[in-house]
N, C-alpha and C positions, 0 to 999 in steps of 0.2 A: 475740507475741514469738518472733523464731528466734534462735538460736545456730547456726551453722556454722566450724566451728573446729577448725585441726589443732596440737596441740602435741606436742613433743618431750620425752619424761621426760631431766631434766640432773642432774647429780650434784647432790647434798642436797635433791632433790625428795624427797614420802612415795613409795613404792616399794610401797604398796596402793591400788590400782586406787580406792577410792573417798575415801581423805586425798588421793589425790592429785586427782580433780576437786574435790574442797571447795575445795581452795588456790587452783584456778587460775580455776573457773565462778563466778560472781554465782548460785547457784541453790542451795535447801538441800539439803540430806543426803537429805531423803526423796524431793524432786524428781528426784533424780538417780540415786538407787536405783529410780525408777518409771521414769524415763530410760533406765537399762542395762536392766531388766528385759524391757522392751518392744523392747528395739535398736536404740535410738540412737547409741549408742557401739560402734566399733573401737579395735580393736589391728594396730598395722602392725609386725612384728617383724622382726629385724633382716636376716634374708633374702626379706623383700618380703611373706610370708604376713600376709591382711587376714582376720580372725574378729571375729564378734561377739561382746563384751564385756559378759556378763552378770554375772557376780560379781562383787559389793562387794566382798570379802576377797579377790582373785584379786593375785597378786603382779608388778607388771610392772618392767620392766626398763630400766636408763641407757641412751639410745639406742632406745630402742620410741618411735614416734609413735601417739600418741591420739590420734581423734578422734571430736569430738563433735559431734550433729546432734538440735537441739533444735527443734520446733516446736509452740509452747503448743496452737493449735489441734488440731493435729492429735492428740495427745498425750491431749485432751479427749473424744475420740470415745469412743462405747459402744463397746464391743469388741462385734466380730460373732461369733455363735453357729452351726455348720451342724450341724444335723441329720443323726446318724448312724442312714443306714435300714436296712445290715446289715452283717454282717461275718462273711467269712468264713478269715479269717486269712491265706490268701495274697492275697486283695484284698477290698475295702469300697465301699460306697457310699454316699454322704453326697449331700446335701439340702444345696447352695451358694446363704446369700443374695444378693440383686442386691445390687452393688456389692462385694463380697467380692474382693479380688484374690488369684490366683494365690501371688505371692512377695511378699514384702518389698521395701522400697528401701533409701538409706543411714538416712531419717528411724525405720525403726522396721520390725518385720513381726509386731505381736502381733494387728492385723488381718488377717494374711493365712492362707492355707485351708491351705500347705505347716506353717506354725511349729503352729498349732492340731492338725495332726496326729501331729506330732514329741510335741507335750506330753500326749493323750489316748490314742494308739493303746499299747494294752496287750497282749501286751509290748512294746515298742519293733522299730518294723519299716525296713524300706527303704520308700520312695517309688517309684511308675515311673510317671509319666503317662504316658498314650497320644497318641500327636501326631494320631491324626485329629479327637479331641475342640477344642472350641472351648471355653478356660478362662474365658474371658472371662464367658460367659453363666451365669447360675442356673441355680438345679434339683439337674437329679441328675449327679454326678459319680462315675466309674467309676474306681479306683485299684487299682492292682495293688501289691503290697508282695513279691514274689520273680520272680527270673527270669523262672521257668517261666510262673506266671501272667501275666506281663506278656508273654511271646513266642505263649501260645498265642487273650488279648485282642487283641492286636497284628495276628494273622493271619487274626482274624473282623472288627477294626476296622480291615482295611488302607487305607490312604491311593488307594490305586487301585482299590479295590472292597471293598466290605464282601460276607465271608463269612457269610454268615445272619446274620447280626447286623441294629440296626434303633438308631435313634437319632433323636428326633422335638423339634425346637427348634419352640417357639413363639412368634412373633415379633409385635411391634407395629412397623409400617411404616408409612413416610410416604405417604397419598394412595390410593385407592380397589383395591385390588390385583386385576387383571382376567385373571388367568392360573389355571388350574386343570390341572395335569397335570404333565407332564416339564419339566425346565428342565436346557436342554444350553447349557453356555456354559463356556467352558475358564478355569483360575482358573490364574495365572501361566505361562501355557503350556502347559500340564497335563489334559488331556482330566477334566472333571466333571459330571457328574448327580444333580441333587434330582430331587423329586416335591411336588409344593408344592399344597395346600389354603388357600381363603380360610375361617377360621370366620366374621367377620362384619366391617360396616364401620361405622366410627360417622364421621356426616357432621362432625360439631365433636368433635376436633376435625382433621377430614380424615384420619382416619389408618384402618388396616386393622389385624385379627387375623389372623395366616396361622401354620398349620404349616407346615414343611418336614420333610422325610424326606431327607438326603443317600445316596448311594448307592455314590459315592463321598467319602474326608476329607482332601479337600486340606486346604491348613492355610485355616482361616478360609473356606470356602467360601460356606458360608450365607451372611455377609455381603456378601462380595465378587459373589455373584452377585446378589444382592439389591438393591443398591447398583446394577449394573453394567445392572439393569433397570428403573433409577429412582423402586425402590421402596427407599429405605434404611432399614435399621433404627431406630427412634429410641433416638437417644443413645449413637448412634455415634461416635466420635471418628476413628476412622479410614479408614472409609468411607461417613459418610454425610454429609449436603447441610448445609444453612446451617442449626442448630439449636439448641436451646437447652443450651448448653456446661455445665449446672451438670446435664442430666436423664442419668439413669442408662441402661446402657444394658438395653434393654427385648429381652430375648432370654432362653428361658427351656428347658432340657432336661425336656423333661415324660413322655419313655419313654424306655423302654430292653430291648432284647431282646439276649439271645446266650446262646451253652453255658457254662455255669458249668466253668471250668479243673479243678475241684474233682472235682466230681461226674460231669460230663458231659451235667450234665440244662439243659432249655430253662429260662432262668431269664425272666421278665417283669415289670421294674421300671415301675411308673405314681404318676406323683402327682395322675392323674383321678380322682375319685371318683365 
């Protein structure tokens, strides 16, 4: 069952946020309090500002348009858990599971890796992703939570050349993967460099294990080049070949090297054992 639906609060509607979805949705009281919770519901006020509509008790106004984005399914999912492997207060690093998304959409973002941080990081910090990172993929994710930290990750993770820094995706590709060393191939115009290991090949079902080491982080590189050498990721949606649309995508950050902003000392994140 979905719901997708925008209404207008009109004079003698209820004027809290959750009498007023009782009156208008077919859904109960608790549905719909697990409904806001999760972020399904907006508030559109009167100078265009769209925020997500968490509180039952929250007071909205004649003229505010709600709306609501319901989907039973989706709404049903285990909520995913990531694994927080350190923390060092101007940045953290967390253990993202596959399929984990990034942000939220309009249905909801109590699945996603941004709202899960907002609700556990103690005290309450800023966000900075790094753009050479690829969000996309599991493993281990690198967050900065201040400026400084984010500008001095930023310039060991630059987009044109990683600064001693070291980042090692491990990938499951489609079809026997026959390249072992540099891989020079420009990713949107953009002069880029991996380093790409095969670990092994399993004949059924035709696919490969490969690390990559990017060297430089265009955005999405590892894919893009991966793909662009006919060896696509599996469960790709966006760059890879004719597959099966429901399998997740199989890319996984499995190290991580650089200077801790903090300290200054070489830090060395692995989830090899």
């Amino acid at each position: 069952m979905e719901i997708d639906v925008v209404l207008e609060v009109e004079p003698g509607d209820p004027q809290i946020a959750i009498d007023f979805l009782v009156a208008n949705i077919n859904l109960s009281k608790s549905r719909l309090k697990d409904l806001m919770n999760k972020g399904g519901v907006w508030r559109v006020s009167h100078d265009g500002t769209r925020q997500r509509l968490r509180r039952a008790m929250s007071d909205i106004l004649v003229g505010e348009q709600i709306e609501i984005f319901y989907d039973e399914a989706l709404l049903s999912l285990k909520p995913m858990r990531p694994q927080l492997v350190d923390d060092f207060i101007e940045y953290s690093i967390w253990n993202k599971p596959y399929g984990m998304p990034l942000v939220g959409n309009d249905w909801g973002d109590f699945n996603a890796l941004e709202r899960i941080l907002e609700q556990h990081l103690q005290p309450e910090r800023d966000i900075f992703w790094l753009s050479s990172f690829d969000y996309e993929a599991a493993g281990l994710i690198l967050i900065a939570h201040t400026r400084k930290a984010a500008a001095t990750l930023s310039s060991q993770f630059d987009p044109a050349g990683f600064n001693g820094a070291e980042v090692c995706y491990r990938c499951d590709v489609v079809g026997d993967f026959l390249l072992d060393g540099e891989i020079e191939l420009d990713v949107d115009g953009e002069p880029a460099i991996s380093m790409a290991s095969k670990v092994r090949y399993d004949e059924r079902p035709d696919r490969s294990v490969v690390d990559v080491w990017p060297k430089t982080g265009r955005l999405q590189q590892v894919r893009k080049q991966l793909s662009d050498l006919e060896y696509p990721v599996v469960g790709d949606e966006d760059f890879g070949l004719a597959q099966d649309e429901n399998e997740l995508l199989r890319m996984k950050i499995i190290e991580l090297k650089f200077k801790c902003p903090v300290s200054g000392k070489n830090q060395h994140i692995s989830l090899m054992k």
